[in-house]
GUPAVEX-383322 format. One line per 8 residues: number of its first residue (from 1); for each residue x, y, z of N, C-alpha, C, CB. Coordinates in steps of 0.2 Angstrom, whole numbers, plus 5000, padded with zeros to 4 digits. Glycine has a CB too. Layout:
N
NUM> X/Y/Z/X/Y/Z/X/Y/Z/X/Y/Z  ...
This chain:
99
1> 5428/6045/5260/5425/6051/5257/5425/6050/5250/5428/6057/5259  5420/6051/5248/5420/6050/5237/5423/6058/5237/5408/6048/5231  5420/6056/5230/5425/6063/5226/5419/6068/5225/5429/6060/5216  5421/6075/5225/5416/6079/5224/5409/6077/5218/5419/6084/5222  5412/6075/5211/5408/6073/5207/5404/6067/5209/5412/6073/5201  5403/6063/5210/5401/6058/5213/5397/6059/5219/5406/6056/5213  5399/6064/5225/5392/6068/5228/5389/6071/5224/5392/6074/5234  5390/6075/5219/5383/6078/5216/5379/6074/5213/5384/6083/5210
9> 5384/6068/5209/5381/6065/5205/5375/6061/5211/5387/6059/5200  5376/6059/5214/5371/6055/5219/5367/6061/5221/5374/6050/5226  5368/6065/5223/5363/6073/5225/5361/6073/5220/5365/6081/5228  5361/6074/5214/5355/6075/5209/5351/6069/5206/5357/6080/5204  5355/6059/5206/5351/6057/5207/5345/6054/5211/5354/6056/5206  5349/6056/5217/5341/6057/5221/5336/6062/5223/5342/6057/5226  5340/6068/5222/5334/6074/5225/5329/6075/5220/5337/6081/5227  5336/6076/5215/5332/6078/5208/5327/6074/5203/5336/6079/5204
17> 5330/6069/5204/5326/6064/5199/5321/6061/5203/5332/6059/5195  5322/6059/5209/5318/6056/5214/5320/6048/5213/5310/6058/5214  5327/6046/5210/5328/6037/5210/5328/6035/5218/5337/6035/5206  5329/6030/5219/5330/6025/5227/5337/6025/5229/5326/6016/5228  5338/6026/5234/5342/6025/5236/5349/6017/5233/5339/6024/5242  5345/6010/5233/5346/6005/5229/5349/6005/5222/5342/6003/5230  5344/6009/5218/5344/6009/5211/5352/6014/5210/5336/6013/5209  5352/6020/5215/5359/6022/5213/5364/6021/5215/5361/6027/5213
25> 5364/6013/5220/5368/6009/5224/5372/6006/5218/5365/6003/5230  5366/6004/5214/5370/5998/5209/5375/6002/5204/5363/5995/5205  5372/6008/5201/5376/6012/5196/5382/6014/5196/5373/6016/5195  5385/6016/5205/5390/6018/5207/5394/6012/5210/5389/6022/5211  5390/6007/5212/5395/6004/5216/5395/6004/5222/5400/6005/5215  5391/6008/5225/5393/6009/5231/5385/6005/5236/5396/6018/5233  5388/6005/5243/5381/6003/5247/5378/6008/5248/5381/6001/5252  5371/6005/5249/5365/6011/5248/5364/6016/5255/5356/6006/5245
33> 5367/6014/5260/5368/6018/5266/5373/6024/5264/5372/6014/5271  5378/6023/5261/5381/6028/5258/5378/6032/5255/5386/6026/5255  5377/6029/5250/5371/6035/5246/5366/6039/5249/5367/6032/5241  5363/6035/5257/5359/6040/5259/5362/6043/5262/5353/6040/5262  5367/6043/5266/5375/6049/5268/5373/6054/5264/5385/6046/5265  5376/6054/5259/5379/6057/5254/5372/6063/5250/5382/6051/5249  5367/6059/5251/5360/6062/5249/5357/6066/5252/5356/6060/5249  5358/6063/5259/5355/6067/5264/5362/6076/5267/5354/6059/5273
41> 5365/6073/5267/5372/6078/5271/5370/6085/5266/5382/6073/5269  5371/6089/5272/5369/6097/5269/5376/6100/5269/5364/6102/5275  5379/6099/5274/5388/6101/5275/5393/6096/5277/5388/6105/5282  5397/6098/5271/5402/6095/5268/5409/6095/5269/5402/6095/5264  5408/6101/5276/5417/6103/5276/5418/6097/5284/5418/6117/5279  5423/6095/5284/5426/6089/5288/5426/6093/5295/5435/6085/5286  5423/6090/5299/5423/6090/5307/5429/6088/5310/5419/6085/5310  5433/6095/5314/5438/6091/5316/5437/6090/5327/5447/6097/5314
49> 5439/6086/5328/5440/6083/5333/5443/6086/5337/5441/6077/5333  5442/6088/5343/5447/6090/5349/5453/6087/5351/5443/6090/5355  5458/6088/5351/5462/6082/5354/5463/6082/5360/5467/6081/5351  5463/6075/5363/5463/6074/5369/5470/6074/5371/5460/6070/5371  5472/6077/5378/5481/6073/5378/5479/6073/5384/5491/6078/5375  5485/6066/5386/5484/6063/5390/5489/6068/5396/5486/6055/5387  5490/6067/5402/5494/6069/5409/5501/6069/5406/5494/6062/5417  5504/6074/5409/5511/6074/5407/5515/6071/5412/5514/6081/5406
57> 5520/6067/5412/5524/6063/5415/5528/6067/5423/5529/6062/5408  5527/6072/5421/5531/6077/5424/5525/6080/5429/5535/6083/5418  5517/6079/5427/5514/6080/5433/5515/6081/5438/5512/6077/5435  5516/6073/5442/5513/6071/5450/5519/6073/5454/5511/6062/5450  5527/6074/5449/5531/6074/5453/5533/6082/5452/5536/6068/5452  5530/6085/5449/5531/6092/5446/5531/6095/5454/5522/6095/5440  5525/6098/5458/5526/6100/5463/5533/6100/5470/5520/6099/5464  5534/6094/5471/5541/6091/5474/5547/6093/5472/5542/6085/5474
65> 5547/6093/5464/5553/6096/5462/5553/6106/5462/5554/6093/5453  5547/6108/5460/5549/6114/5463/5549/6116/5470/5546/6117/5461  5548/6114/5476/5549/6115/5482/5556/6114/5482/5546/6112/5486  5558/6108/5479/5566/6108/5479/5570/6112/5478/5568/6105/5475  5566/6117/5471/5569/6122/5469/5571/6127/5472/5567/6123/5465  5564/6128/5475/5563/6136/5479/5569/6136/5485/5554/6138/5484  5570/6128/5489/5573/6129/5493/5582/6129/5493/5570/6125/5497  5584/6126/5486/5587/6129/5484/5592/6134/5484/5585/6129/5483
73> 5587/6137/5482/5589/6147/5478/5589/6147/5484/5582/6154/5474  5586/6148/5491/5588/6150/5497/5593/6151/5501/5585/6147/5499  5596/6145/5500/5603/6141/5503/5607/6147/5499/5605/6132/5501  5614/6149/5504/5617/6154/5500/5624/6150/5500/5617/6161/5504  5626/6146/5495/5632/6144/5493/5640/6146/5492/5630/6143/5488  5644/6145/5494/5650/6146/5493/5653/6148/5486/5653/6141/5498  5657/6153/5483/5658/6152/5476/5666/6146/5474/5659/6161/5472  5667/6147/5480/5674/6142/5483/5673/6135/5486/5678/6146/5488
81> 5665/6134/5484/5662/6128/5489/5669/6121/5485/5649/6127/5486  5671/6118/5479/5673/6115/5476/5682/6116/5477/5670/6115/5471  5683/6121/5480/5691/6122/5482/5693/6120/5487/5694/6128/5482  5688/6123/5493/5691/6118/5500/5695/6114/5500/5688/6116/5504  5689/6107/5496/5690/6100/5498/5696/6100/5495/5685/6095/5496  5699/6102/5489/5704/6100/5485/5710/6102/5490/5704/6103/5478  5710/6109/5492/5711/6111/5497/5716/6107/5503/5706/6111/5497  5711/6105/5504/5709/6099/5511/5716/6094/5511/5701/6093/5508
89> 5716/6090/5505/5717/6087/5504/5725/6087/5498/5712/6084/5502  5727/6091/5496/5732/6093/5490/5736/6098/5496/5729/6097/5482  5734/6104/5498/5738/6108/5499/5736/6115/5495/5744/6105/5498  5737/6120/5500/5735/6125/5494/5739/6128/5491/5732/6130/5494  5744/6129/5489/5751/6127/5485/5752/6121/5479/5755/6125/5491  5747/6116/5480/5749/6110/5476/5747/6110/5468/5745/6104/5478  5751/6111/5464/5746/6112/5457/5746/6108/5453/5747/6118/5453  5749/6100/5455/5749/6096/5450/5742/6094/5449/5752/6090/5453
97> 5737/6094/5453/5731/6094/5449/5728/6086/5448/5734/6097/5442  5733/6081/5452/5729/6073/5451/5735/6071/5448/5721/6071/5446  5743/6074/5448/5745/6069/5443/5751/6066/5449/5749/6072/5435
């Protein structure tokens, strides 16, 4: 993108004065495509682009993990479900604890 002064300058070299495209290629430097860009162009505020995003990772396996979920919550769990086994195996009395 040139600098503001530099669109005007080529908008009024061309519109106004009626020079060629070429002729205000040379003066600025630039190519003469550009200049007709820049000559031609009515609106000058930037175009922004939609962004695209891509599938989320978590997709395809998204539905399987919530059935998981729901069935879950369902199940009605013990709050002592992790004492039995200790339980089980120590004594319920034992309070060493693994040592």
């Amino acid at each position: 993108m040139l600098a503001v002064a530099e669109i005007d300058y080529i908008r009024y070299e061309a519109n106004q004065k009626g020079c060629s495209y070429s002729d205000i290629a040379k003066r600025t430097n630039h190519d003469p495509r550009t200049i007709k860009k820049y000559a031609e162009m009515e609106d000058f505020s930037p175009t922004k682009r939609k962004q695209i995003r891509k599938a989320r990772v978590m997709d395809p396996v998204k539905p399987i993990l919530d059935k998981w979920i729901q069935e879950d919550l369902t199940k009605v769990k013990s709050k002592l479900l992790c004492k039995f086994p200790f339980d089980r195996q120590h004594g319920p009395d034992d309070l060493t604890y693994g040592r």
